[in-house]
N, C-alpha and C positions, 0 to 999 in steps of 0.2 A: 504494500500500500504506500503512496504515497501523497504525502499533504499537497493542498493545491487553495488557491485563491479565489472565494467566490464573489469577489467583488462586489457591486453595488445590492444584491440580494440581501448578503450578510445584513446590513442595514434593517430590512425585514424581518429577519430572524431576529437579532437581538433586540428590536423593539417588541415583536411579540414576547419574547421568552421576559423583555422587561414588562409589561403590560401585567402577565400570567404571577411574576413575581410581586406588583402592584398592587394584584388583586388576595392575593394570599396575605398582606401584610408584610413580606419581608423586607418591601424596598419601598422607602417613601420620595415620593415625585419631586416633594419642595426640600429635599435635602441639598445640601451644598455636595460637590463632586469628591470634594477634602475629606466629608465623614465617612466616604468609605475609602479612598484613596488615596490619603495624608501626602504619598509624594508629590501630589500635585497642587498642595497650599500654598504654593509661592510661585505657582502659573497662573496666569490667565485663564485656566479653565479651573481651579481651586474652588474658586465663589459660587459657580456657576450650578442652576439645581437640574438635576437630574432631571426635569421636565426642560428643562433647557435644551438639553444635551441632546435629551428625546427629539424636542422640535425644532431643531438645528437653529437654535436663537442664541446661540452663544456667539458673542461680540471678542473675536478673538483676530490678533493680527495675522492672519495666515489664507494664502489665495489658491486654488485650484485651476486657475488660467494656464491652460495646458499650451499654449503659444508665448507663454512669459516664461522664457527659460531662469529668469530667476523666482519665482513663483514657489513656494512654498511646498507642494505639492514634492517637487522634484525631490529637496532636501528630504522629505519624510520617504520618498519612495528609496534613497540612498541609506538614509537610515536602517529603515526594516528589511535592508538585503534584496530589495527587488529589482534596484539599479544598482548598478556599478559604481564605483567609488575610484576615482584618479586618485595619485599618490598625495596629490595637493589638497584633496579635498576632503575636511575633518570634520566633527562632530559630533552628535550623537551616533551609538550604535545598535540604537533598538528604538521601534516605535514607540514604547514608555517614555524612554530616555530623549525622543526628539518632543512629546507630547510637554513633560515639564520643561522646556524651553521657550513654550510659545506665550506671547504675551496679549493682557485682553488691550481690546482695541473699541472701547464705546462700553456703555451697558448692556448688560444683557437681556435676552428677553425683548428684545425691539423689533427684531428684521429676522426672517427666515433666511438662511445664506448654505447650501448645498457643501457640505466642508464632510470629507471621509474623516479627520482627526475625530470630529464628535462619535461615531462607531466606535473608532480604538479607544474612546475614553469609556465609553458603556461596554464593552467587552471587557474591559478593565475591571468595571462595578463589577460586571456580574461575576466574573472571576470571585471575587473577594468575597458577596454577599453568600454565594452557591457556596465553593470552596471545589468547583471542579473546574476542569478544564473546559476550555470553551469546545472542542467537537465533540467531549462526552457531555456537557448540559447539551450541545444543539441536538443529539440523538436522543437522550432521556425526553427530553420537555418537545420534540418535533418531528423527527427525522424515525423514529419507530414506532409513530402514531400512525404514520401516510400510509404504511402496509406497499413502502417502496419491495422488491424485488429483491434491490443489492443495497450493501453495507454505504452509506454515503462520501467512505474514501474508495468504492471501488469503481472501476473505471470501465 
């Protein structure tokens, strides 16, 4: 088996598995992102509440402008290993690690803005709240409800 990327779906998934969490009591909406994931109190997403996160209302300085090769986006995709990294080019080495970097930009809660960081922050929570991995909650809580055929890392 081997891990793979589901891109903007993901998004789907952990807003349900958060919603399901929601409703259970375990995860509350108006929390700040800090009560469950302390390393991120001195980011731009720290304050921010997990309804926030949810509805991509976090006021955060980081762009997704896939034509702006300095663009935010890029640095996060070199970060989590998905791009290539030149010998010049330093920084974080993990998408946690580029997450507490980012700084807020405005209040939050204002504007809806399309940003994949807000997933890697709620993958984050859920990690923390659940205490499992994110493709063993996405199987538990989704993926062996659907009465799929194959295992969801099989190909």
């Amino acid at each position: 088996m081997r891990a793979h990327i589901a891109w903007s779906v993901t998004k789907s998934f952990f807003g349900l598995i958060a919603a399901s969490l929601v409703a259970e009591g375990r995860l509350d909406p108006d929390a700040p992102v800090s009560a469950h994931v302390p390393e991120l109190a001195g980011s731009g997403l720290g304050n921010a509440t997990l309804r926030q996160v949810l509805d991509m209302t976090t006021a955060i300085h980081y762009s997704e402008d896939y034509t702006d090769p300095d663009a935010g986006i890029w640095s996060h995709g070199r970060a989590g290993g998905i791009l290539p990294r030149t010998p010049a080019q330093i920084g974080p080495a993990s998408f946690y690690e580029f997450l507490a970097t980012l700084k807020q930009d405005g209040p939050h809660g204002q504007a809806f803005a399309y940003k994949t960081v807000n997933t890697d922050v709620l993958g984050w929570v859920l990690r923390r709240v659940t205490g499992l991995p994110l493709g063993e909650l996405l199987s538990q809580r989704i993926w062996s409800h659907l009465g799929a055929e194959q295992d969801a890392g099989e190909q």
